[in-house]
N, C-alpha and C positions, 0 to 999 in steps of 0.2 A: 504494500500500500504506500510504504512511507518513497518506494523506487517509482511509482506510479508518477508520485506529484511532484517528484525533484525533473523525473523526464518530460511530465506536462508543461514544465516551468520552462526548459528546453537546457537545462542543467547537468553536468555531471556528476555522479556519487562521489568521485575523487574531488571536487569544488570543495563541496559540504562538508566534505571529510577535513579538507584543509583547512575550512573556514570554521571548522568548531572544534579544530585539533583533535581531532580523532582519526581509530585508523579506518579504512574503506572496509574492513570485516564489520565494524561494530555499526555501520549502515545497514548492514543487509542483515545484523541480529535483530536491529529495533524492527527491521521492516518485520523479520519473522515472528518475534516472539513480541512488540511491543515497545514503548516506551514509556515511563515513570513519572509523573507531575513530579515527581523528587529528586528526580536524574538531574544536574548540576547543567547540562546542556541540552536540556528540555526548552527553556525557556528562548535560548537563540537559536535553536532549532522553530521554535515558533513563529519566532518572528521572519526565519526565512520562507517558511509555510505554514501560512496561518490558518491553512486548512486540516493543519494535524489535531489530534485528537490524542487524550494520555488514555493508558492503558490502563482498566478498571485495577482499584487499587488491592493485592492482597487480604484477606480476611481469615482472623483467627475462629477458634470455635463458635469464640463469645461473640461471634459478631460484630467483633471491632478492627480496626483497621492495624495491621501486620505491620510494626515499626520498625523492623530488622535493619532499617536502609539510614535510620539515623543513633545505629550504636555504634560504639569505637570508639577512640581517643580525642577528644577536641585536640587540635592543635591552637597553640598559642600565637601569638605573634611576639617575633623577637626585633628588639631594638638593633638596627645595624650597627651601632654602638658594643651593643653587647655582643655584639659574633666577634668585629674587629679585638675587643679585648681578651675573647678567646681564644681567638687565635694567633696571638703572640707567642713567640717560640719562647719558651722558659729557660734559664740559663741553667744548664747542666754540668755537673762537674766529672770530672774524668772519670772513667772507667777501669776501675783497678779488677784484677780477674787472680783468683788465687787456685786454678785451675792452668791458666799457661802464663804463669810469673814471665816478668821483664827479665831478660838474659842480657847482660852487657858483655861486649868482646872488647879486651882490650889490648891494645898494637901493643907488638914487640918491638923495644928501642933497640935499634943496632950500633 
């Protein structure tokens, strides 16, 4: 459906693919199995076809709506400040190794 309207538009799947950073496989999934009001490139995919429609939403027993798509870790935002100070090489001090000791040779005076 969704290859339908990108070809009625007189578009290519590699376009869209490009234009919503995604790869040209993940085209031809939405067209198969759908696509998600929650999906992060729902929304400019909309607005390149505004005749898409999201895929009815998951449903648990209870009859409520299947949140699976916003668990996981928040990411935070970091100051570039704070990356820059981490990444500062720290100053290290020698590396002594009591495993293969420093050997000195020393010259024979003739």
């Amino acid at each position: 459906m969704i290859i339908q309207m990108i070809r009625q538009r007189g578009l290519a799947v590699t376009d869209i693919a490009k234009e919503l950073d995604v790869a040209t496989s993940q085209i031809y999934y939405w067209n198969k199995h759908g696509i998600s009001k929650n999906n992060k490139h729902f929304e400019k995919l909309q607005k390149i076809l505004p005749e898409i429609k999201p895929k009815e939403p998951t449903l648990r027993i209870d009859e409520q709506e299947d949140r699976r798509y916003n668990s996981g870790r928040k990411t935070s935002k970091l100051h570039l400040t704070t990356l820059q100070n981490n990444l500062k090489p720290k100053p290290q001090s020698p590396v002594t190794s009591t495993l293969f000791p420093k050997i000195t040779i020393k010259k024979k005076n003739d």
